[in-house]
C-alpha positions in Angstrom: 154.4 -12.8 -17.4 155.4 -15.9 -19.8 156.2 -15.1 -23.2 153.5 -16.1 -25.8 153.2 -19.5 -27.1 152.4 -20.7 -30.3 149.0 -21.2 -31.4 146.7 -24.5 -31.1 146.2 -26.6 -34.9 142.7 -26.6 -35.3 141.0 -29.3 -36.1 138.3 -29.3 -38.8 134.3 -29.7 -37.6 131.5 -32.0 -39.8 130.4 -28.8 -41.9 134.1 -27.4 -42.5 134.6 -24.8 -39.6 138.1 -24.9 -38.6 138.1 -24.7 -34.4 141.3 -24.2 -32.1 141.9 -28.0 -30.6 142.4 -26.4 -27.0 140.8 -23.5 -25.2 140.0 -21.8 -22.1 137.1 -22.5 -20.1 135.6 -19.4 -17.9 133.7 -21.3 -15.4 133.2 -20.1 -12.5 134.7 -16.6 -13.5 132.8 -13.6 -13.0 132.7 -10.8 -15.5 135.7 -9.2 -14.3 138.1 -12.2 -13.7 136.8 -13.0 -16.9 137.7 -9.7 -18.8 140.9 -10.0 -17.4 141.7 -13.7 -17.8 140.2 -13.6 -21.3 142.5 -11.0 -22.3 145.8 -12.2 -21.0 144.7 -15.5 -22.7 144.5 -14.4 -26.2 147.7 -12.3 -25.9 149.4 -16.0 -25.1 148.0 -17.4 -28.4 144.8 -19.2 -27.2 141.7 -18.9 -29.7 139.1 -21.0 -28.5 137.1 -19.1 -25.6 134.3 -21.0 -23.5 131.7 -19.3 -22.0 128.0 -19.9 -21.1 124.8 -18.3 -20.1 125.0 -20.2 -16.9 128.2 -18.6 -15.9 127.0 -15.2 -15.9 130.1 -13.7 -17.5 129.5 -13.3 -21.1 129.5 -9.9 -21.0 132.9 -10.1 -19.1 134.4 -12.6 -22.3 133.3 -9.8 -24.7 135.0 -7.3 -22.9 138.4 -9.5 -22.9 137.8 -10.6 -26.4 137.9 -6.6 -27.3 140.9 -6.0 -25.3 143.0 -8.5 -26.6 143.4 -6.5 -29.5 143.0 -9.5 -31.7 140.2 -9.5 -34.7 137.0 -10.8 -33.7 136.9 -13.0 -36.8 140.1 -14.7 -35.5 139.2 -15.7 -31.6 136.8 -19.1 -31.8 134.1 -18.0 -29.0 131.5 -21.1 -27.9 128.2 -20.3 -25.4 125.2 -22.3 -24.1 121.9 -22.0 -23.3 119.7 -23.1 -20.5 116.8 -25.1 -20.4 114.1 -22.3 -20.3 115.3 -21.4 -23.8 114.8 -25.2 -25.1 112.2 -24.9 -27.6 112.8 -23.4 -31.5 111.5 -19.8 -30.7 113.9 -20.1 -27.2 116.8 -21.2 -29.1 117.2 -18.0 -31.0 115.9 -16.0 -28.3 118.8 -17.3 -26.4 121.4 -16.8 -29.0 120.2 -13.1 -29.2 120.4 -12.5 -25.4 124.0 -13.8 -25.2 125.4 -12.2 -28.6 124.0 -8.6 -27.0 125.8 -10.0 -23.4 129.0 -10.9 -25.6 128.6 -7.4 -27.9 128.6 -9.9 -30.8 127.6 -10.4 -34.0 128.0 -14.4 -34.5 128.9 -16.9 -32.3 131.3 -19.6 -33.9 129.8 -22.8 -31.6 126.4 -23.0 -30.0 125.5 -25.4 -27.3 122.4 -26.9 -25.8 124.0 -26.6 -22.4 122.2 -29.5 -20.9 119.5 -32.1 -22.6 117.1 -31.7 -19.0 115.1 -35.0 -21.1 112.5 -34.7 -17.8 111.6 -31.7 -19.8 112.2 -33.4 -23.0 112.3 -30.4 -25.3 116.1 -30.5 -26.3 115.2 -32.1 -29.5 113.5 -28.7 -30.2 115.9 -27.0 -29.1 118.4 -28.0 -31.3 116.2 -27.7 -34.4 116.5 -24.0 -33.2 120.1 -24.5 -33.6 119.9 -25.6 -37.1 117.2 -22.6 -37.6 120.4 -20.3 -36.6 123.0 -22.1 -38.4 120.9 -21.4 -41.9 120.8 -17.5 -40.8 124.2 -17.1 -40.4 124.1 -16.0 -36.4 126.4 -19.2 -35.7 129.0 -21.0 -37.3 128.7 -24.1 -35.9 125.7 -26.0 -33.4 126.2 -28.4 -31.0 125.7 -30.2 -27.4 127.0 -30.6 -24.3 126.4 -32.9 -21.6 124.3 -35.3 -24.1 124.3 -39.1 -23.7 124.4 -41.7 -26.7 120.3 -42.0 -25.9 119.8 -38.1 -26.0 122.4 -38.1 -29.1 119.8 -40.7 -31.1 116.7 -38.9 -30.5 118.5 -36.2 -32.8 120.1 -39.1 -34.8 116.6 -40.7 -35.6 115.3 -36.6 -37.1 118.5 -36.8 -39.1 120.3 -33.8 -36.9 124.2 -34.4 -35.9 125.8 -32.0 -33.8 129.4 -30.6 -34.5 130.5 -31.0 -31.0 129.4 -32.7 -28.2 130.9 -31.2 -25.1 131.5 -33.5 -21.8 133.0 -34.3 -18.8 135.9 -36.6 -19.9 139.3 -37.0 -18.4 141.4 -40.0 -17.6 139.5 -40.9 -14.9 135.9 -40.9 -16.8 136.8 -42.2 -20.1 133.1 -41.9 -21.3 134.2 -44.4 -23.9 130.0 -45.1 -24.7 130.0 -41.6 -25.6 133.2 -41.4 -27.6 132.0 -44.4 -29.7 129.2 -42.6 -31.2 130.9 -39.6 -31.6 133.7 -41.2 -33.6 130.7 -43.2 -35.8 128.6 -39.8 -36.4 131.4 -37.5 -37.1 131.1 -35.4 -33.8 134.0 -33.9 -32.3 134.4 -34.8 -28.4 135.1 -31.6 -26.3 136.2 -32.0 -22.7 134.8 -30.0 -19.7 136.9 -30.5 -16.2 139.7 -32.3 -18.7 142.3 -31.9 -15.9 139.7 -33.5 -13.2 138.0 -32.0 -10.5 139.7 -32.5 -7.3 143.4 -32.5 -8.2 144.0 -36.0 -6.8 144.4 -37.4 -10.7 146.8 -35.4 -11.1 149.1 -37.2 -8.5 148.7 -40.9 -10.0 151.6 -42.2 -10.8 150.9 -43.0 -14.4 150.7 -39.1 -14.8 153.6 -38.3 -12.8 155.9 -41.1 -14.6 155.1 -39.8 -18.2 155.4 -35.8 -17.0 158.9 -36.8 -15.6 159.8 -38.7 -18.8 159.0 -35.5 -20.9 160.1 -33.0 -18.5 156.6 -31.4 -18.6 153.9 -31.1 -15.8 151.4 -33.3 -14.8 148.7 -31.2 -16.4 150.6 -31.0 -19.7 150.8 -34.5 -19.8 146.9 -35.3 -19.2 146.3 -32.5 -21.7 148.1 -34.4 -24.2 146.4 -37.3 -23.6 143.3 -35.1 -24.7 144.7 -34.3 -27.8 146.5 -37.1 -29.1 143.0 -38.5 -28.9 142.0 -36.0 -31.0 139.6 -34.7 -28.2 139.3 -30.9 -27.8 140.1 -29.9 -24.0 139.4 -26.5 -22.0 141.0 -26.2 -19.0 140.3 -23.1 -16.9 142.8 -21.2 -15.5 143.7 -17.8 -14.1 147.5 -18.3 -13.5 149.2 -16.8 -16.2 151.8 -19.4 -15.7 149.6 -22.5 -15.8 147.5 -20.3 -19.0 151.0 -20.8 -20.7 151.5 -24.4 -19.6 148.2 -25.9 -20.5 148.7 -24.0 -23.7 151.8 -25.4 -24.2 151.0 -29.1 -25.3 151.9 -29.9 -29.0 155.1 -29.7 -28.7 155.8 -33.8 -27.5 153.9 -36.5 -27.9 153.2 -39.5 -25.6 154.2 -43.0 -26.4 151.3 -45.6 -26.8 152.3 -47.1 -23.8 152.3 -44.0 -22.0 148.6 -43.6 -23.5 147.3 -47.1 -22.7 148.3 -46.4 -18.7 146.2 -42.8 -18.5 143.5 -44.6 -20.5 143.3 -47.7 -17.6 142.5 -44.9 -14.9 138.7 -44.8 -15.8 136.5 -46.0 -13.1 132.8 -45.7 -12.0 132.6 -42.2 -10.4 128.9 -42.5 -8.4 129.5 -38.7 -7.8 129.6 -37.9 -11.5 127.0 -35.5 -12.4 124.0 -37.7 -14.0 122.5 -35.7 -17.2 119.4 -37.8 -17.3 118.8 -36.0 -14.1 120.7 -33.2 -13.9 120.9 -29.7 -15.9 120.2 -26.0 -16.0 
């Protein structure tokens, strides 16, 4: 098994809350890959665990979280909640459900998982959020999956998410997104940040800069992530790649480097459409 590797800097959220500025993602894990996976991960020195309602292994993330050994207080854990729960009442009825499922008493990050606007009740579901922020069941409230015209409808009450979570990588730069993020304060978090397929990680862009470095291709898009100041969560249950994908802040890509993993962003028709998709 690698040796442990250094911790991720954190990087510091609207309201103050210091969170890790890489993680593990737990999708599609069930509760025991999870409890095992989540374990091993903290032991290597990652604090930011992502999880979800939707996943169906929160319970699972618990279990690692309380093998690992490591105090609660130090281990960052994020969830989200589906759309059934997207009114103020469901908000904390959700929180409640997954902090039993995660044997918690606080969450540190809760998300709106998806803005479903056909429903058009995510605006009331994140006043939820703000309800549970005040009562001290979450440390920080956010979204995921939200578009700059989901974002203003919370923009126009005068609610900002701390973190936006979205599908972001090289190849969907989601720089429309970004923008407002970067304008409002929001920290960008990146679900899939290593892409979906694998075949991104062949480009030669990637593969030019990981020989340059003597690191992986996934190290180097990772990089990209964070020299951006964007907060990835690759998912893994390799303890080899766990290490790798951990193992990021230790060189830092040259601005030309950047600029050619940047001009990979294309129209994806496949990409998964939030004004029409969610759960």
């Amino acid at each position: 098994m690698p040796t442990p590797t250094s911790l991720a800097p954190t990087i510091t959220l609207s309201n103050g809350v210091e969170m890790p500025q890489l993680g593990l993602g737990t999708w599609p894990m069930d509760d025991a890959e999870a409890a095992r996976v989540v374990a091993q991960a903290i032991g290597m020195g990652y604090r930011l665990i992502d999880t979800a309602e939707n996943y169906g292994n929160e319970r699972g993330v618990g279990e690692g979280l309380r093998a690992s050994g490591v105090p609660r207080e130090q281990v960052f854990i994020t969830t989200k909640f589906n759309k059934q729960w997207h009114s103020v009442e469901g908000a904390q009825q959700a929180c409640d459900a997954s902090l039993l499922r995660l044997g918690l008493d606080y969450v540190d990050l809760l998300l709106v998982h998806w803005p479903n606007p056909d429903q058009d009740r995510y605006v009331e579901a994140f006043e939820g959020l703000v309800r549970l922020l005040e009562a001290g069941k979450v440390r920080a409230i956010g979204t995921s999956n939200f578009k700059p015209t989901h974002l203003q409808r919370l923009f126009d009450l005068g609610l900002v998410p701390h973190v936006n979570q979205i599908h972001l990588d090289p190849y969907h730069g989601r720089h429309d997104v970004v923008q407002v993020h970067c304008e409002r304060g929001i920290v960008t978090e990146a679900w899939s940040p290593l892409g979906r397929a694998g075949a991104m990680l062949q480009e030669p862009a990637i593969l030019a800069a990981a020989e340059r470095h003597g690191r992986t291709a996934g190290q180097v898009v990772l990089r990209w992530h964070t020299q951006q100041g964007y907060v990835p969560i690759p998912k893994s249950s390799d303890p080899v790649r766990l290490a790798q994908n951990l193992d990021v802040f230790g060189f830092t890509l040259s601005d030309g480097e950047m600029a050619a993993l940047s001009a990979l962003d294309r129209v994806d028709p496949a990409m998964l459409d939030s004004d029409v998709f969610g759960h």
